[in-house]
Structures are given as C-alpha cells and as structure tokens.
N, C-alpha and C positions, 0 to 999 in steps of 0.2 A: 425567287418569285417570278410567276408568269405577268409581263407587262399586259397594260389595257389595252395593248393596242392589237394584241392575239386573241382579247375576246372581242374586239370589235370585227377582224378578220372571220373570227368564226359567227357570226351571228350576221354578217355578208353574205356567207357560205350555207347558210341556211335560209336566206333569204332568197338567194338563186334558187333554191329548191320549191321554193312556194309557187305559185298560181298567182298570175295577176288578181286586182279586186281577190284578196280575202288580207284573211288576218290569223296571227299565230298569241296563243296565251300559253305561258309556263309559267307553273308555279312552283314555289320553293316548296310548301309545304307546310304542314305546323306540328308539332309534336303528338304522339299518342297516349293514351293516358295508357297507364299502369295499373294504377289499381286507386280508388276510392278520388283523392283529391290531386295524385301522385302522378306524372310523366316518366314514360321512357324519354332518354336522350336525345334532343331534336338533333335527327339525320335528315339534312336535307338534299333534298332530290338532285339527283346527281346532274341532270341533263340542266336544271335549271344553273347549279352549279358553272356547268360546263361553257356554259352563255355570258355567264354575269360576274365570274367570283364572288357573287353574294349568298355569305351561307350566314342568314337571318329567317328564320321562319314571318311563314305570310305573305312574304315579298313576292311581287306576281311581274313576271316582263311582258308587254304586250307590244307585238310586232303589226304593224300596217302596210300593206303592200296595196292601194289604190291608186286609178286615178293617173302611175307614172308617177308618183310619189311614194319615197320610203320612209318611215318614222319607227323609231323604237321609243317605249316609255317603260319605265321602271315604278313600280307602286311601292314603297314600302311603308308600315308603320313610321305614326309622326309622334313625338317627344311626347313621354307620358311622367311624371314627375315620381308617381307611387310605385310606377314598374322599376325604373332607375332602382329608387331605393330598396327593392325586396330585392329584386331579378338583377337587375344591373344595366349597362347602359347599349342603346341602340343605336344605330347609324345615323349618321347626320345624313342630310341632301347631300351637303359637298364632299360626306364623307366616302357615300355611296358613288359619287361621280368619278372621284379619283382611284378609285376601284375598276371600276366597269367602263368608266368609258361613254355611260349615255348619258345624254346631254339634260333631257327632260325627264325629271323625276318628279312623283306626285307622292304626295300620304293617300292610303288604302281608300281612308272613307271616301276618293273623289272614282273608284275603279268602275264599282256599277252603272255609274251615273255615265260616264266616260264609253263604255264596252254601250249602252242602251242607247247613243246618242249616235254613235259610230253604226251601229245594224241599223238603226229605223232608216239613217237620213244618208244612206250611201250608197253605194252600187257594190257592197261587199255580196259576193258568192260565194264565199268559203270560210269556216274556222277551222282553225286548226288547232287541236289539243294536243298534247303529251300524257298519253292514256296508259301510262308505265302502271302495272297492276297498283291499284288502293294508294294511291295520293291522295292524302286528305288535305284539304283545302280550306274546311270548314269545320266545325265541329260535329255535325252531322253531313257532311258532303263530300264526297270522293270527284276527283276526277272525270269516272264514268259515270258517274249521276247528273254531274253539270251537262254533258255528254248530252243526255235524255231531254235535259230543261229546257238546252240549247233547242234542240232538234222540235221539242212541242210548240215552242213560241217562234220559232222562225223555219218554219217549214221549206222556205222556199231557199234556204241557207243549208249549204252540204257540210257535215260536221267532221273532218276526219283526222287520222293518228299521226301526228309527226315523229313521233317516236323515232322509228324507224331514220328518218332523216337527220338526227342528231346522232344519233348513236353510229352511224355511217361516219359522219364526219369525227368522231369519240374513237374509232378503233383505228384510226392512222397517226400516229401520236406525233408531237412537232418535236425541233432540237428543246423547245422550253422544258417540253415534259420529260423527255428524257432524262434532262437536269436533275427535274422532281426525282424520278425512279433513284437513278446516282445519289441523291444525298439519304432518300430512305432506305436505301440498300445498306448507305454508309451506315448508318446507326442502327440498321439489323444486324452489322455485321459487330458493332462493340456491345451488342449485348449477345452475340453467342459469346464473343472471346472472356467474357465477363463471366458467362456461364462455364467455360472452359479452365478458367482459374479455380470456380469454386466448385465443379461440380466432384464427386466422391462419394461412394458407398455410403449408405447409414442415412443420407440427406431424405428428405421425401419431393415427391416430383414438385410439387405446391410449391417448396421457397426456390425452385429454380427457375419457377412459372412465374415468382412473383419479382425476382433477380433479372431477368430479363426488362420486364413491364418497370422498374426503377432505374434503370440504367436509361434508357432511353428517357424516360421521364425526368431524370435527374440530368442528362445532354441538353436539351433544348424544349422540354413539352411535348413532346411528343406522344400519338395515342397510336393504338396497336391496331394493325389493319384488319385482324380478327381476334377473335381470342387466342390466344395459346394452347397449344399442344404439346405438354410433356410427359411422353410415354414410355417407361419401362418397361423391361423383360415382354412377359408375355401382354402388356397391355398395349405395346406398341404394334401387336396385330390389330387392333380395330382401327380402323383409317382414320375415323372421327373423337377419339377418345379424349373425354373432357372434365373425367373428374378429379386429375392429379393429386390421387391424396395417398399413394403407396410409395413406401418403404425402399430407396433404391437396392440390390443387391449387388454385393460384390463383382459378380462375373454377367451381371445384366448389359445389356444396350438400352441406351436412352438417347429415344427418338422424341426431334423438335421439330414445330412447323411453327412457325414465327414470321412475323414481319413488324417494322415500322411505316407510321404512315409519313409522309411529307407534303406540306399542302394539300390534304387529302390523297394524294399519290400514294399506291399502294407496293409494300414489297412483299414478296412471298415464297418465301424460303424453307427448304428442309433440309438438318443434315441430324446424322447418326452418329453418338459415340459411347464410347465402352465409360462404364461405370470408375473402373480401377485402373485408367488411363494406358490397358492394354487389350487388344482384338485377341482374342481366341481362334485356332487353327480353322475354327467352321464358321466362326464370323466375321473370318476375313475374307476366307474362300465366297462367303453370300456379300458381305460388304463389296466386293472389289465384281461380281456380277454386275451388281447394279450401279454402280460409279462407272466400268466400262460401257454403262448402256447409257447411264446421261450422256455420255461423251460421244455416245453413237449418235442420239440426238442430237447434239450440235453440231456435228459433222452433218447432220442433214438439212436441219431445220433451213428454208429457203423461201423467197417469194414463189408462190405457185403449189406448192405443195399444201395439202390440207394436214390436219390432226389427226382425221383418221388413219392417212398412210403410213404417218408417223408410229400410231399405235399398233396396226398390223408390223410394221420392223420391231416396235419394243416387245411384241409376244411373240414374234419369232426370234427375235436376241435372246430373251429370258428364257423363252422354254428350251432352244438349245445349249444353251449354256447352262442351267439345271440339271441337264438330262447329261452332261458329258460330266459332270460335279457328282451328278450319284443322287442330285438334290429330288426328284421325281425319278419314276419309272419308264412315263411315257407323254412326247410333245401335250399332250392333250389336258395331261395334269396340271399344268400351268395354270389356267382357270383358276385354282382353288388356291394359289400362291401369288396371283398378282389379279387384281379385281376391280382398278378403277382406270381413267383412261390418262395416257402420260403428259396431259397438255390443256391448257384453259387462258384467256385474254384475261390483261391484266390492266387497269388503270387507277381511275378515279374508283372503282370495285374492286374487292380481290377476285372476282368470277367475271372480270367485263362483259356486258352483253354483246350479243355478235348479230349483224343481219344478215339471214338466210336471202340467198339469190332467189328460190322460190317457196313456195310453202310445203313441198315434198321435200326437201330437203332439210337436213338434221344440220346443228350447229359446226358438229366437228366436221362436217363435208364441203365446210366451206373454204376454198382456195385463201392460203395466209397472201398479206401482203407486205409491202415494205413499210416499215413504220407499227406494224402491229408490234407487240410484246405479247408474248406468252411463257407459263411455266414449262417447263423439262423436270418431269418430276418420275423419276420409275420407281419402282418398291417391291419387294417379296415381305412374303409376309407369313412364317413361319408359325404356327399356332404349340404346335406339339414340339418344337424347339425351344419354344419363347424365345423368338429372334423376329424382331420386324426390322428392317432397313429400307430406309426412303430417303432420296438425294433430289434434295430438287434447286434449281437456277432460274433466272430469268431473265431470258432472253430478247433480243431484238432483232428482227425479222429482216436482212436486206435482199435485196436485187440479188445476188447469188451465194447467202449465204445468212449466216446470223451472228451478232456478238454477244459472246458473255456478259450481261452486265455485273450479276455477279462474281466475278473469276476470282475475286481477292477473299473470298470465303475459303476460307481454308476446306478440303475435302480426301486430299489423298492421306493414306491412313499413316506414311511416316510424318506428314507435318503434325497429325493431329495426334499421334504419341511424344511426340516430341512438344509441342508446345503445353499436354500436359504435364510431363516431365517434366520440365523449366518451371513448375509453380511454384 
C-alpha cells in the first residue's frame, strides 16, 4: 500500500504548479449507465485517484491557493441508510482522512454552496479543471460543460486544464509504485504458470481466458488490468483479438496478453506458447526473432531516448532478421508482419497518458525519463502461417539504462518446454 503521506507529497506538487489566487476541482466521477436502469462499473478517474486514493464515485477534492494560503477539501457523500442496504457501505469522514491524508472533509450537499461562496467573496483569478475527455460529474454534466457554466457566470475568472499537470507528475512513478507494479506483475506471473500447467490441445481459448482471471481472483481479489487475450493459431494475428471461443489445435501457438491489477497498478504482459508443449522448427526460428528483439529493447531502453527510436531499431531488427530467416523477401515487407509500435506508459492505465513538450509533437517523441515504465513488446505476425508471436515485459526507465520488472516470467523457449513437460 501507498502511505498518505505520498498523496499528500503529490497534491504539494501540484500545487507548485498552480497560480497564486485560483483554485483547483477534481473529481472522482460517477458511474455511466448501461442500459435502462443498469451501470457500467464505476471507474474512477484516474487523476483524482492519483491525488486522493479515494476511489468512491462523486467524491470532488477542491484545492485553494489564495491570499498566501493553502487549503485542500475533500467532498464526499454523507451516510445514506437505504444505499448501505442495496449498494453497500461508504466512507466514513475518518475513514476518508486516514486514506488521503486531508484534514477537512465535507458531505457533497455543502460543495456548491462552498465553490459560490469562494468565487464571489475572493480575489480567486483562476480555476482549474481536470478536462480528461467526458467526466461525468453529474448525471447530465461532464467536466467540460461545467467548463462553459463556469466561464458564463464568472467571466472575469480564467477556466483552465490541469490535466496536463497531474499526469506530468503520473508518469514519473515513486519506489511506492514500483512496489504496486512488482506485486501485479507477481500475480500475472502465477496465472500464466497456472495457465502453463493446464494449457493442451482440444481446450478452447475461453477456459484459459477464464483460468487465468480465477487464479488471481482466487490469490488476493484481484481485477485484470484489461481484458484478456487468448489467441490461437491463425487468430493470434489480429493484435486485438477478443472473442476466445476456438478450439486450440495440436501444432497451434497461443498467444496471451494479460495482466493483474495491484492497487489499481497496472501489469501488462505478453508471452507465446506452443499448444503441445513443443515449438516447431519455423516457430522457433520466428519465436526466438522476436525474444532477441525484446532483449534488443532492454539493452536499449534509457532516460533520453524516446519510443519512436526504439521503434525505428525494432523494424530495422525484424526486417533484417526476417529477411536473412527466408521470412520476407525484402526489408520493406516488414510492414505487413509487424504493425504496431513496441512501447507505451504504463501505470494506474494500461496506455498511461504521456505529456507532449508541444502541441506538434506526437506521444511517442516524447524523451523517456527516469522513473517512467513502459512495455517492450515486439510481434510478427504471420497470417498465411497461422503464427503470431508477441513477447512483451515491463520495464523501468533509469539514468542509463532500464530494469526488467518482469524478468522472472519465464520466456526463453527451453524453460518454457521444460516446465511444460514437468506437468
């Protein structure tokens, strides 16, 4: 567990970033409906997350920076007796304190009244939202509709994104998080091995999808930092494949992309194995392509280098080593055998958001730093063979180099004949 005392650190560190005279609101957010009277599952907003550890929908933090005075307030829903007994139970004031760390905490119904009392009778020049696309906030109000209401009734008040300044502070991860990564990684790793026991011809992808998501569920509670991807033969060429409901065959490769979560910390893992616990002469020859390229990756991956450089080494690794394999004809081929890019930030999201230095610039151009996490993930992707192979890790970004976090995933192909063999 991350102590209160790393969110009160970061909620300092975004306070440096504010503007004297204004104020900062994030909000957790509230569930979306589904259908008729039904919710999707409250996910709540990461950034608010990020601030608070309070993942309760509705709950609003409100930051004040006047005057030479600094204040944080915490809103959350106050004790409801009928919610308890359908829905279940809510956070106490003291429950919420020894979480987060803020000292003054209110119930919701006192926020309006609070935020109107704060604009009219002060020398506030600024708000600041967290304008992360379609926060809903209200049952009919987003984020950037508040945005507009703000901006019409107080004109002379400048309304702007802080986004940008949490998520900065979100892509340099601390020793705590770290921790987080390590223990999800750990229990990604016992539901491949889990899957490694059981997996064999004749299975369908489904009970390996579903063997995986019990394993860890059956560890500690844990929830899966995406869905599951388990893909055979020819279905492990679509990168995104999601309907797990074929037949594994004999001589197929099945391909996973998994992870566990940890305190919302996310893992995000790929590895590849043979149906009938042995590689075939041509899917060892493409297996061990792309294992020598993640490792090319690590050998590279550093503070100061971006993703993209990364990617220009992994299509010039795969296409010549394709092309000396027999696998293409010519470097150019590559294209149609490897098609997405070998690297993405990883946290409290499996896609962490990144801040661009300017607005011409594209995510993966952005210089990695130390404390970032990213995937190492390469792949071929064979259609007319029915062979897809994707290996991926993740990594931690130092001053001149990066560590495996994952290294104890088994990946080279005598462990992983071998420990099928031993079942």
């Amino acid at each position: 567990m991350i102590k209160k005392e790393e969110f009160i650190e970061r909620r300092s560190k975004l306070i440096e970033k504010m503007d004297d005279d204004s104020i900062a609101i994030i909000f957790a957010g509230i569930p979306k409906v589904s259908s008729a009277d039904e919710d999707f599952p409250f996910v709540v907003n990461r950034n608010f997350l990020y601030l608070t550890d309070i993942y309760q929908d509705g709950s609003i933090l409100l930051i004040n920076k006047t005057g030479g005075l600094i204040s944080d307030t915490l809103y959350i829903h106050e004790y409801n007796e009928i919610y308890e007994k359908w829905i279940g139970k809510r956070l106490t004031i003291d429950e919420a304190k020894k979480i987060c760390g803020v000292n003054n905490i209110l119930y919701l119904n006192q926020f309006e009244s609070d935020l109107g009392i704060i604009l009219k009778n002060s020398s506030i020049k600024k708000i600041y939202l967290d304008l992360d696309e379609e926060i809903k906030i209200k049952e009919h109000l987003t984020t950037l509709e508040l945005k507009q209401i703000l901006e019409n009734k107080y004109p002379s008040i400048k309304v702007e994104n802080i986004y940008n300044d949490i998520v900065s502070l979100r892509m340099v991860k601390s020793e705590a998080e770290i921790e987080e990564f390590k223990k999800a990684i750990h229990k990604t790793d016992l539901g491949l091995k889990a899957i490694l026991k059981k997996l064999e011809p004749g299975l369908k992808e489904y009970q390996l999808k579903s063997l995986f998501y019990y394993t860890i569920q059956d560890y500690d509670n844990s929830e899966l930092s995406f869905p599951t991807i388990a893909s055979s033969g020819v279905n492990a060429t679509c990168l995104h494949y999601d309907e797990a409901k074929d037949e594994i065959k004999n001589n197929d490769l099945i391909l996973f992309d998994l992870g566990a979560r940890n305190n919302t910390y996310c893992a995000d893992i790929s590895r590849t194995y043979p149906a009938n616990g042995k590689f075939t002469t041509l899917q060892r020859t493409i297996y061990e392509i792309v294992l020598n390229c993640n490792k090319m990756v690590i050998d590279n991956a550093k503070e100061g280098i971006t993703i993209k450089e990364l990617n220009d080494k992994v299509v010039e690794f795969l296409a010549n080593n394709c092309l000396k394999a027999g696998l293409i004809k010519n470097k150019e081929e590559i294209d149609k055998y490897y098609f997405h890019s070998i690297s993405h930030h990883i946290g409290l999201d499996t896609h962490d958001p990144v801040v661009k230095e300017n607005e011409n610039q594209k995510r993966w151009e952005v210089p990695l730093k130390k404390g970032n996490v990213i995937s190492d993930e390469p792949g071929l992707y064979f259609k007319e063979l029915g062979i897809g192979v994707r290996i991926e890790d993740d990594l931690l970004i130092t001053k001149d180099g990066c560590i495996n976090l994952s290294k104890d995933i088994i990946k080279e192909i005598d462990d992983i004949e071998k420990a099928m063999e031993r079942r």
